[in-house]
DRENMIMI-722659 format. One record per residue: residue in one letter; x negated, y, z negated of N, C-alpha, C in turn; residue number from 1. Coordinates in steps of 0.001 Angstrom, whole numbers, m for minus. Each point is the difference from the previous one (the first is absolute). Layout:
R residu      nu      nv      nw     cau     cav     caw      cu      cv      cw num
R      A       X       Y       Z       X       Y       Z       X       Y       Z NUM
...
***
This chain:
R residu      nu      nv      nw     cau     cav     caw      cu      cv      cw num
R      X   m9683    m354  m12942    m326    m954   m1038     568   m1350     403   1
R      X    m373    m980    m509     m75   m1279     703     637    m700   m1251   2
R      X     563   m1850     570     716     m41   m1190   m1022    m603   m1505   3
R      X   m1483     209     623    m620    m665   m1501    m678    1494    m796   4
R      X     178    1200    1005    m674    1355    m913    1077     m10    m838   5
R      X    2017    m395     430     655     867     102     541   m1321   m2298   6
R      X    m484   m1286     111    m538    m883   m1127   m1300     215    m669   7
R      X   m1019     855     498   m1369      77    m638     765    1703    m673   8
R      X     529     411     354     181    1360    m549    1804    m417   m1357   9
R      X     478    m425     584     978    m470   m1282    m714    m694   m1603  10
R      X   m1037    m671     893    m967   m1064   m1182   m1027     837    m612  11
R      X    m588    1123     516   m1107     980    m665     344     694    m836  12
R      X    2047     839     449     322     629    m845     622    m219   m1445  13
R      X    m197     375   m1197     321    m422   m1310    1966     154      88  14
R      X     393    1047     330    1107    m202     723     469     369     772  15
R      X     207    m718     988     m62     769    1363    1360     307     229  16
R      X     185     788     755    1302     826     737     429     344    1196  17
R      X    1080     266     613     443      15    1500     m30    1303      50  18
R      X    m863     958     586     179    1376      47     335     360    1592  19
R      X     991    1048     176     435     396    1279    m632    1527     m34  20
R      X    m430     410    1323     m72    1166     355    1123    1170     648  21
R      X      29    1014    m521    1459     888     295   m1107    1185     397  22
R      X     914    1468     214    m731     645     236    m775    1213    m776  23
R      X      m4    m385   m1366    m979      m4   m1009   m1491    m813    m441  24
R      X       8    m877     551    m819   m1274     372     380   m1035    m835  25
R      X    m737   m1186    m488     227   m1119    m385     310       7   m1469  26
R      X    1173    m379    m572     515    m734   m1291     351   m1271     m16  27
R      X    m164    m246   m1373     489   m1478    m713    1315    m132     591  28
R      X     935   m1174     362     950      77     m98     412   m1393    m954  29
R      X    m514    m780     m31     119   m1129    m721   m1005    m941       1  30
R      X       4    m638   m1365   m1358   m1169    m359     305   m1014     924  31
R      X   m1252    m907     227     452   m1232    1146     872    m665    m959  32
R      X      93     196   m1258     435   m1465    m525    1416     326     m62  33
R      X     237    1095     489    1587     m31     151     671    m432    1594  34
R      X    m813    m728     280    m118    m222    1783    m383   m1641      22  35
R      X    1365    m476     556    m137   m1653     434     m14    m338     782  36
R      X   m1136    m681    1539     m99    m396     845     839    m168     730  37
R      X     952     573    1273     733    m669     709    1710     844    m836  38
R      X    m164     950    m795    1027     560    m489    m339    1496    m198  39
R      X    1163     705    m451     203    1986     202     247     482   m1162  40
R      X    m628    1007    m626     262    1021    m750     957     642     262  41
R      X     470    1159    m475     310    1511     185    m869     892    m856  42
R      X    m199     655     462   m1012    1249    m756     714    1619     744  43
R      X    m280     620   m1143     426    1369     295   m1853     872     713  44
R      X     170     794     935    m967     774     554     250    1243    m623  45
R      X    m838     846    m214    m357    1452    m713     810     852     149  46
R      X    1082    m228    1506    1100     769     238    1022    m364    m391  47
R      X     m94    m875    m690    1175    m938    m129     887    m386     611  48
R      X    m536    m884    1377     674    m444     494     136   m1742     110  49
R      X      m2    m766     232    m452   m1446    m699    m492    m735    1456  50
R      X   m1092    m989    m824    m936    m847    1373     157   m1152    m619  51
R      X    m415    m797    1226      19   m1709    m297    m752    m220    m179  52
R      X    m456    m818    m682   m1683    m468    m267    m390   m1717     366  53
R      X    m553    m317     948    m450   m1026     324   m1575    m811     m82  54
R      X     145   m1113    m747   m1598    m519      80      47   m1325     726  55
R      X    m570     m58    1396     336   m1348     881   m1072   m1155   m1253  56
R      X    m184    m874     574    m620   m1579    m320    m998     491     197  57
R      X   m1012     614     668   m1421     642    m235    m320     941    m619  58
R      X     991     517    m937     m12    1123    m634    m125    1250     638  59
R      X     445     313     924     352    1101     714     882     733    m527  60
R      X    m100    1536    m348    1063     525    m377     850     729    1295  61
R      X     943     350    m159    1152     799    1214     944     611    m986  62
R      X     483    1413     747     640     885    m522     808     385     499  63
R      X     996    m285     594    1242    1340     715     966     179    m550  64
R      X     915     760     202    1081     451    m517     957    m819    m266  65
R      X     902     360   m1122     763   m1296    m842    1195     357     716  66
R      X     690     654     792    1294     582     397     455    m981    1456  67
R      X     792    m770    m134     219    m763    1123    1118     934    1056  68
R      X    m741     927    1326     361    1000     770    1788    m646     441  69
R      X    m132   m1528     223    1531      79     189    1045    m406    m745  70
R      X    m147    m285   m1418    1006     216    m949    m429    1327    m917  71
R      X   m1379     565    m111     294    1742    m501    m745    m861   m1450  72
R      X     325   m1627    m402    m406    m504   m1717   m1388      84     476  73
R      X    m702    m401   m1507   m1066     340    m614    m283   m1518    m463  74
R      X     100    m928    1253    m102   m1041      m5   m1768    m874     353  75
R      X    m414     182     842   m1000    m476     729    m997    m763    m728  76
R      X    m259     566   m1234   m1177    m706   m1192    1243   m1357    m327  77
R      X     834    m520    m192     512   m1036     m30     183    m985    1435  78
R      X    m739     376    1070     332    m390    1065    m799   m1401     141  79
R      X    m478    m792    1227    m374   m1027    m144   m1563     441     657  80
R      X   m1140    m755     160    m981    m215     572    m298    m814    1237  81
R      X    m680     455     936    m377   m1108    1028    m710     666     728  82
R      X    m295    m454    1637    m596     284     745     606    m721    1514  83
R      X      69    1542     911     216    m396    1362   m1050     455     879  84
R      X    m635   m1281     768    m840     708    1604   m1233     311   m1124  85
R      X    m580       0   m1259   m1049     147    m852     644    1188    m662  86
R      X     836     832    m318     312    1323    m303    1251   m1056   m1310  87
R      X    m735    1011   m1094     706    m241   m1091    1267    1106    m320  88
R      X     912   m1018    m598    1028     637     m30     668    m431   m1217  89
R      X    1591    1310    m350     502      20   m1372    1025    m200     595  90
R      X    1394    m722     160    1189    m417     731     917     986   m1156  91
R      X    1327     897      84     404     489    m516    1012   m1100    m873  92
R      X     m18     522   m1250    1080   m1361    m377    1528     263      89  93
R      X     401     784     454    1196     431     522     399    m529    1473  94
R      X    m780     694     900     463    m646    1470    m895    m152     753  95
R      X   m1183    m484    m404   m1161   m1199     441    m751     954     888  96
R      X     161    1534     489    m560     m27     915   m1803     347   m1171  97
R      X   m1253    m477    1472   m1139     107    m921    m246    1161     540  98
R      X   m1600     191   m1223    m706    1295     360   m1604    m562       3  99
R      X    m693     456     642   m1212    m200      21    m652     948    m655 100
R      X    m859    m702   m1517    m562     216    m737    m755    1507     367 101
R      X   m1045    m401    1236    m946     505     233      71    1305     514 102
R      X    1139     m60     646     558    1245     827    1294     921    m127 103
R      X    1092   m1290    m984    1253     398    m452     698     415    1205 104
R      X    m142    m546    1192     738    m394    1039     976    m901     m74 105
R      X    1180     475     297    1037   m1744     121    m270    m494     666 106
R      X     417   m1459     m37    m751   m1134    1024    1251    m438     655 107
R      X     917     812    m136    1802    m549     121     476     621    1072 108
R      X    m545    1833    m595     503     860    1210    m781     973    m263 109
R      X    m304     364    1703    m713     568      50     250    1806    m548 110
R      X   m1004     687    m371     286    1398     182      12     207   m2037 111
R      X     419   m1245    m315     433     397   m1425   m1483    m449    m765 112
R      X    m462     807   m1461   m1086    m494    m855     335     271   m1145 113
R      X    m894    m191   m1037      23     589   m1534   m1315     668     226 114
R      X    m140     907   m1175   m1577     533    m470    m731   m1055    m223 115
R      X   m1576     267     203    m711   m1060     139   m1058     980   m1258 116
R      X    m719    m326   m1083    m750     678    m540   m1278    m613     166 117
R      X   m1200     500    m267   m1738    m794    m187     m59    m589    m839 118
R      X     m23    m871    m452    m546    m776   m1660   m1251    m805     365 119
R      X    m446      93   m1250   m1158    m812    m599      21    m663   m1254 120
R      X    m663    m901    m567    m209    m478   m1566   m1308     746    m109 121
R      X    m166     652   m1447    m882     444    m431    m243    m682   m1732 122
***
């Protein structure tokens, strides 16, 4: 999806929502309107374990895991936004290292990631 399906589908729906896929298939996890451009949720997943919720400036949604791997907190949805080399990223707000959105790869060091989930707006 591209970034004007990803605005023609937020604008069609009466209220639209960030749904992630697990391995039950796709649920709600939150309305867009709880989602501010360029800033993070926390949302709990079905297992209850908690995800970050991201909507870039084109309305892109992103999902990975809220648990920042090297302080163990449940930090990451407070983290910052940007982009390195075109690869968007959530900077931890603890000790800066980033993660890439797309892949939940660190961009700091290598070897380390978060969960990365599927989302869509529906």
């Amino acid at each position: 999806m591209d970034d004007t399906d990803h605005a023609h589908a937020a604008a069609a729906a009466p209220h639209p929502r960030v749904e992630v896929h697990d391995a039950q298939g796709w649920f709600a996890l939150c309305g867009l309107d709880a989602l501010t451009p360029g800033r993070g949720v926390a949302a709990l997943l079905r297992d209850g374990t908690q995800a970050a919720v991201f909507l870039d400036r084109a309305g892109r949604p992103y999902v990975i895991g809220n648990r920042d791997p090297f302080t163990g907190a449940c930090v990451l949805a407070r983290g910052l936004l940007g982009s390195a080399h075109g690869a968007p990223f959530v900077a931890s707000p603890l000790l800066k290292q980033r993660f890439d959105l797309r892949t939940g790869s660190c961009l700091d060091e290598e070897g380390v990631c978060v969960p990365v989930f599927r989302s869509r707006i529906r």
